[in-house]
C-alpha positions in Angstrom: 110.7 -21.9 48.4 111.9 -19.0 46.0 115.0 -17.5 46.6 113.6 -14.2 47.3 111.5 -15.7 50.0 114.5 -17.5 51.5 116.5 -14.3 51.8 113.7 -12.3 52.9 113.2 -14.4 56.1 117.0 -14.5 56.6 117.0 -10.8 56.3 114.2 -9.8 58.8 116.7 -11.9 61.3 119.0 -8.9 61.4 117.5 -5.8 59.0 114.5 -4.5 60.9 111.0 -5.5 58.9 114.0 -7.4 56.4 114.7 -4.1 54.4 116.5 -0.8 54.5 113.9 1.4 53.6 109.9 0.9 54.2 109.2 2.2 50.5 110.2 -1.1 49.4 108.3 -3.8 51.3 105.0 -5.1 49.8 103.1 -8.1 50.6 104.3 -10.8 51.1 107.9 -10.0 50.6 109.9 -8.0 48.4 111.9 -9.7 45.1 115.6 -9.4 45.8 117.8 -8.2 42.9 120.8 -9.8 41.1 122.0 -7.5 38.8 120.1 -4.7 36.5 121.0 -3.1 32.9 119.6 -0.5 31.0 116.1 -0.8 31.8 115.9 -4.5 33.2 116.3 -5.8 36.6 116.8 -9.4 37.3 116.0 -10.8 40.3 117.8 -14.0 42.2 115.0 -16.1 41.0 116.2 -15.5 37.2 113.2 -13.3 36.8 113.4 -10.4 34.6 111.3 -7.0 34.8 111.2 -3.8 33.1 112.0 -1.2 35.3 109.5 1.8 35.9 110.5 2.5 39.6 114.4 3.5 38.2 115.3 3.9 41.3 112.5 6.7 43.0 113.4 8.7 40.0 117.4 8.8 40.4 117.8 6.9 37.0 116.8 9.2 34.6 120.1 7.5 32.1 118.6 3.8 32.9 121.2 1.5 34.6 124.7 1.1 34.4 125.0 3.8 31.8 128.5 3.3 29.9 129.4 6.6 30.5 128.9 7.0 34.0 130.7 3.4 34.6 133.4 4.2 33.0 134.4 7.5 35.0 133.8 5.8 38.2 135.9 3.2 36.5 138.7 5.5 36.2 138.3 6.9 39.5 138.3 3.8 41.2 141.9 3.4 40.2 142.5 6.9 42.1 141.3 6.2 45.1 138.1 6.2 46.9 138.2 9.0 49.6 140.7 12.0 50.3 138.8 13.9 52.6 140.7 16.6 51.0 139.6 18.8 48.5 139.2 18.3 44.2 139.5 19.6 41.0 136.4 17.4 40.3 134.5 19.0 43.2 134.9 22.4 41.6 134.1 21.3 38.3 130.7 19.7 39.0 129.6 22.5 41.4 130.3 24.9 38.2 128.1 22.8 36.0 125.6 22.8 38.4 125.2 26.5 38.7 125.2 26.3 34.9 122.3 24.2 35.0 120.4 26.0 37.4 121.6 30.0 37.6 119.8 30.2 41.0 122.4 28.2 42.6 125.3 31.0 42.8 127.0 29.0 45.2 127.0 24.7 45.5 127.6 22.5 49.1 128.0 19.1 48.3 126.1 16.6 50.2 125.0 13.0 50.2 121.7 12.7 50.2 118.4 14.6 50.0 117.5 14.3 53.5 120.8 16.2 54.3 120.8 18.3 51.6 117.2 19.7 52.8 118.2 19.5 56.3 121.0 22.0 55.4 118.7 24.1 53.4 116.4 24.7 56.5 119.1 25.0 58.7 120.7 28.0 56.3 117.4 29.6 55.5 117.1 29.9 59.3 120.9 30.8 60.1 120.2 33.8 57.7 116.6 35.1 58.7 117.3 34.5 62.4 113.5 33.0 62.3 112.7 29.8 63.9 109.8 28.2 62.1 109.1 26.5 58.1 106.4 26.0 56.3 105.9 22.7 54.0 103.1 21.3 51.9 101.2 18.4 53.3 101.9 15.6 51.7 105.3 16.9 50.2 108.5 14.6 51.2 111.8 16.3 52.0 113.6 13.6 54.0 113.3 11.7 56.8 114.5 14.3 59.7 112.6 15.9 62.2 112.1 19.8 60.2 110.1 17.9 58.1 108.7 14.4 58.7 105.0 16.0 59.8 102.5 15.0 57.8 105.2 13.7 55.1 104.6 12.4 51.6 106.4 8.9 50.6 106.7 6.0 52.4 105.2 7.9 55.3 102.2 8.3 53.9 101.9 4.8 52.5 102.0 3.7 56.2 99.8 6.9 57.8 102.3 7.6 59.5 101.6 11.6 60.5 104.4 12.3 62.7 106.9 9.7 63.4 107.5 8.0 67.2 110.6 9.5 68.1 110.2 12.9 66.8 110.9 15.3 69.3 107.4 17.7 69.6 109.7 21.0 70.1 111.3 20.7 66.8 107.6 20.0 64.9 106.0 22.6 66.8 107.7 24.7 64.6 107.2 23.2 60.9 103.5 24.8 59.8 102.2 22.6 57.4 99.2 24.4 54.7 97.5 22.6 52.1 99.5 22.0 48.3 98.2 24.3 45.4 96.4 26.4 48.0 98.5 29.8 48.2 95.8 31.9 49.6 96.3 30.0 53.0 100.0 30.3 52.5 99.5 33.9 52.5 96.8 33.4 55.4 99.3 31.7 57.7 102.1 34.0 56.6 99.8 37.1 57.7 99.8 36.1 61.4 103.1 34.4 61.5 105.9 36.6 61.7 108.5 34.0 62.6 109.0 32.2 59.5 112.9 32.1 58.2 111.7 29.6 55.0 108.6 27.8 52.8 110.4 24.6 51.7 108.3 22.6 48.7 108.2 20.3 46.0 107.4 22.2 42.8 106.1 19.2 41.3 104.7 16.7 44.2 106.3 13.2 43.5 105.8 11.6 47.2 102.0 11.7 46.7 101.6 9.5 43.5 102.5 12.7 41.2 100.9 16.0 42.3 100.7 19.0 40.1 101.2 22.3 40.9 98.1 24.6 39.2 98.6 27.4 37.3 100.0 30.4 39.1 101.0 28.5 42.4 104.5 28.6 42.4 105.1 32.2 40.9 102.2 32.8 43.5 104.0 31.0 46.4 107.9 33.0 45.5 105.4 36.8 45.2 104.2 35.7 48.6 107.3 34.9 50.0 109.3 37.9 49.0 106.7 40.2 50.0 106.8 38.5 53.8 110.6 38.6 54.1 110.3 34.6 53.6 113.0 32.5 52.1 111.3 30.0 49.0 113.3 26.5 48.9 112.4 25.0 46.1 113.4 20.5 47.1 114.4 19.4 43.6 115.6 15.8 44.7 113.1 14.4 42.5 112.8 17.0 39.4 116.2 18.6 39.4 118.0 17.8 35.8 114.8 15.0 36.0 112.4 17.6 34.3 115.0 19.8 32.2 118.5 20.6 33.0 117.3 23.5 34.7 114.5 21.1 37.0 111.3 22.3 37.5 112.6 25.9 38.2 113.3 26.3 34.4 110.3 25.0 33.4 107.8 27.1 35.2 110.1 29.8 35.4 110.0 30.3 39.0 113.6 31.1 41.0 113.8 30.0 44.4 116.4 31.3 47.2 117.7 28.0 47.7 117.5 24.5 45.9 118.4 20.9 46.5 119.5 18.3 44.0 119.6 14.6 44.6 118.2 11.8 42.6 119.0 12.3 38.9 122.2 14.4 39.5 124.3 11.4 40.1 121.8 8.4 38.0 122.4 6.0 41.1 125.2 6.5 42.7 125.1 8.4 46.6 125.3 12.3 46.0 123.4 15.2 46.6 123.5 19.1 46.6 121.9 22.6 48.3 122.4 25.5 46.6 121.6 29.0 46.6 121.9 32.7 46.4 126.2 33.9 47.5 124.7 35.6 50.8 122.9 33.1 51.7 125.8 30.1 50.8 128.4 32.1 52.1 126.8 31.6 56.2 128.2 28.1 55.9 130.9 27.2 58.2 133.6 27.8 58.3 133.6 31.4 56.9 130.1 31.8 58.4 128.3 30.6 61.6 126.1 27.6 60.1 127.7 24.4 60.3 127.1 21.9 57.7 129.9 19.0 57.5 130.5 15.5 56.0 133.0 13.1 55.8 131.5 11.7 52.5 130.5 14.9 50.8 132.0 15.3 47.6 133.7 12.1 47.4 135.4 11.0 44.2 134.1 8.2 43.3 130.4 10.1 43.6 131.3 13.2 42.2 132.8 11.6 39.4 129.4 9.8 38.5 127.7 13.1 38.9 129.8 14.9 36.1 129.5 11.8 33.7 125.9 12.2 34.3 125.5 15.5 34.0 127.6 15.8 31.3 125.8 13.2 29.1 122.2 14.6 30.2 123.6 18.4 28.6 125.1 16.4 25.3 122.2 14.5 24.8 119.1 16.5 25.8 118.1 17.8 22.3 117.1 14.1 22.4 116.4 13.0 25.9 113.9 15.2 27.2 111.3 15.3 23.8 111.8 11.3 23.7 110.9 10.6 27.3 107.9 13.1 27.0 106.6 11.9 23.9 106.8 7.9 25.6 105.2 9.2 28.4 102.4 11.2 26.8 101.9 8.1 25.0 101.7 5.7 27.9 99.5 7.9 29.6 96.7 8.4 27.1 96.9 4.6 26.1 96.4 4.1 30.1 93.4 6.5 30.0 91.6 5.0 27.1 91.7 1.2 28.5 90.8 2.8 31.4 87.7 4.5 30.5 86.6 1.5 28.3 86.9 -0.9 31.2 84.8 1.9 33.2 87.2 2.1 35.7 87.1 5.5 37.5 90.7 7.0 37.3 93.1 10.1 37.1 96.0 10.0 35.9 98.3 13.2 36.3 101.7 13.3 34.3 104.9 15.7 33.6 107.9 15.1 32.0 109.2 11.4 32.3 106.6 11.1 35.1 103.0 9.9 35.6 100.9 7.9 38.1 97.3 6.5 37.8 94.7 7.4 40.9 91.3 5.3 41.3 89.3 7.7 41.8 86.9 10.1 40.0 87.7 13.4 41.5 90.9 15.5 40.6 93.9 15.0 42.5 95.6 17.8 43.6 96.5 17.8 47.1 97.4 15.7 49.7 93.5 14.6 50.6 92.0 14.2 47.4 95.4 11.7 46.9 94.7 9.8 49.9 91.2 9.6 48.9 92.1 7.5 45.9 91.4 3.6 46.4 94.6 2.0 47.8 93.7 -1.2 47.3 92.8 -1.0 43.8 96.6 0.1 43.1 97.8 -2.7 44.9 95.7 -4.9 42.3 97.3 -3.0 39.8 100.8 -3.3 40.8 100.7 -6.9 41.6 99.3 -7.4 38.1 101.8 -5.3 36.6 104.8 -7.5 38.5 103.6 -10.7 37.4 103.5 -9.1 33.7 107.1 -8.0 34.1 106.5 -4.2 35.1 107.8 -2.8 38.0 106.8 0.2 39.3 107.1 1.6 43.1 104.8 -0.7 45.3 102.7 2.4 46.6 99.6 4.6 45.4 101.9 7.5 47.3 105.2 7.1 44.2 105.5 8.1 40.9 106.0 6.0 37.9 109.3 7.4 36.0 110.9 6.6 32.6 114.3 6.5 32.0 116.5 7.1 28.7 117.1 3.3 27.8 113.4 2.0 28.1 112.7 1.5 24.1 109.7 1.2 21.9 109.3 -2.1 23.1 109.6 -1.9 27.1 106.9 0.4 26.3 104.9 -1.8 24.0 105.3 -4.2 26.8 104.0 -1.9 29.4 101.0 -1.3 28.0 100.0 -4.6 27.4 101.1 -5.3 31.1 99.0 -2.2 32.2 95.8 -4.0 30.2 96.1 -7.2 31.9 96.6 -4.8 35.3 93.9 -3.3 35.3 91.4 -6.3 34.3 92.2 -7.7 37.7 91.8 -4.3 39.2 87.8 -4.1 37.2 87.4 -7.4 38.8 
């Protein structure tokens, strides 16, 4: 019995389905990992992989980047926790407006679930409207705002509105179709009770989901003209896409943003930020209460300015390299693709791609879910017994990090060939 195997049954003893989040069970058990570096994992078998998965996205440095280890380093000798303020926390809250000018003001949070949950709760605080709008198929946390008709892990599963939601709290989270802005502004028309339209500007929970041309300068027209408030849930693409997320790159500026992911390359930390007069209604000058224990702690914060800092040093570099290894993936991808007659899509942006069987576009939430499931998991079995690992569901993204070289990425590609062979089979 593999070690993996023996610490997966010993795990589902007293972790519910043996794991801490569902995006990371497959058939029949998940690998359990010893130690990672760079772009490797290793798992408690001895096994090595390259790593394509990079944590959902949050690894945009690769692992244990020496910078980032050796600021938590020196904070560890600090201390841990003050629950008092720091210089620190001021400092990275500065170079996060710097990075993204639409964030006036910065709250410090822990993860992207909270940060989004503070971002509703603040766009409704300052409209004094009840209800939001999302994108089906977008992912912004596992809360009840927003878990109706979610990307992720809860699409991977079907799961359309979790047990244990409570139906007053959905009732008020209108969900219209991604890339469709006409029935944004359909919806909007009759509904005058609408504090904020929260959404991915590039999907990520739903494989990887483009936004067409027009949609989100569309989307922030609409929602100024109707009073709304546009939240723009940059967990995935914040610092991920450019230093200025997805907001720079299409050019689009949203009331209020949330950061995760990439802003601290692995370690627990998160952000919402927004306009001054919308901020400053946070407690306690204002009336909407937001609070954490954990938010802005050291040892966090510290690996959030290491990252950041090394992102904005190097990304005359970073950025053009991991778009170029991307493009290049992509189209190899495509080409054994097509000569194996294998029907397939494959959308990509930035560092990100993911590979759909099917032959229509995919560009929302149905025409994803209409892809062939099982054909993925073909692939990414293949792919893990070739080394690669990628997120085990048709409903992730594939993401590159700085430290994968030319030859993880020779690597890949061979693994992909040998992939998808079993998937023609």
């Amino acid at each position: 019995m593999s070690n993996s195997k023996r610490l997966f049954l010993r795990s589902k003893k007293v972790i519910p389905s043996g794991i801490n989040s569902p995006v990371r069970y497959y058939d029949p058990y998940p690998f359990f990992v010893k130690k990672a570096q760079g772009s490797s994992l290793w798992d408690v078998d001895g096994n090595h992989y390259i790593d394509f998965c990079n944590g959902y996205g949050a690894l945009l440095l690769g692992h244990r980047r020496e910078e980032i280890i050796s600021s938590v380093l020196s904070q560890l000798k600090k201390g841990t926790l003050y629950c008092a303020p720091t210089e620190l926390e001021v400092e990275l809250s500065e170079l996060i407006s710097k990075n993204f000018p639409s964030m006036q003001k910065v709250r410090l949070v822990n993860t992207g679930s909270e940060a989004t949950m503070t971002a509703i709760r603040l766009a409704r605080g300052f409209t004094k409207k009840k209800k939001i709008i999302k994108f089906e198929g977008c992912y912004h946390g596992a809360h009840d705002y927003v878990l109706v008709k979610a990307g992720s892990g809860a699409a991977h599963m079907g799961i359309s509105v979790s047990d244990g939601s409570l139906e007053e709290v959905s009732k008020n989270t209108l969900v219209v179709q991604y890339n469709n802005s006409e029935e944004l502004a359909s919806v909007l028309e009759k509904e005058k009770d609408v504090a904020a339209v929260i959404v991915e500007p590039v999907l990520a929970n739903m494989g990887l989901v483009l936004p067409e041309k027009n949609f989100l300068s569309d989307i922030r027209k609409i929602t100024s003209e109707n009073g709304n408030l546009l939240i723009f849930d940059e967990v995935v693409t914040g610092f991920r896409m450019s230093p200025g997320g997805a907001q720079k790159s299409y050019s689009v500026e949203p009331d209020i943003t949330t950061l995760g992911k990439a802003l601290g390359n692995g370690f627990v930390i998160a952000a919402v930020g927004g306009k001054s007069e919308i901020m400053d209604i946070l407690s306690p000058e204002g009336k909407v209460y937001q609070a954490s224990t954990y938010a802005g702690n050291p040892v966090s914060v510290s690996a959030a300015l290491a990252s950041v800092k090394t992102m904005n040093k190097n990304k005359a570099k970073l950025y053009p390299k991991l778009e170029r290894a991307c493009k290049n993936l992509v189209s190899t991808l495509g080409d054994l693709a097509s000569d194996m007659n294998i029907q397939h899509q494959i959308n990509s942006i930035s560092s990100m791609f993911q590979i759909f069987f099917t032959d229509k576009q995919v560009v929302d939430y149905s025409t994803a879910k209409a892809s062939d499931a099982m054909k993925f998991k073909k692939l990414f079995n293949g792919l893990l017994k070739n080394e690669i690992f990628v997120a085990p569901s048709q409903f992730e993204t594939v993401f590159l990090s700085y430290a994968h070289t030319d030859e993880d990425m020779q690597k890949a590609i061979i693994a992909y060939e040998k992939a998808l062979k079993t998937v023609k089979e």
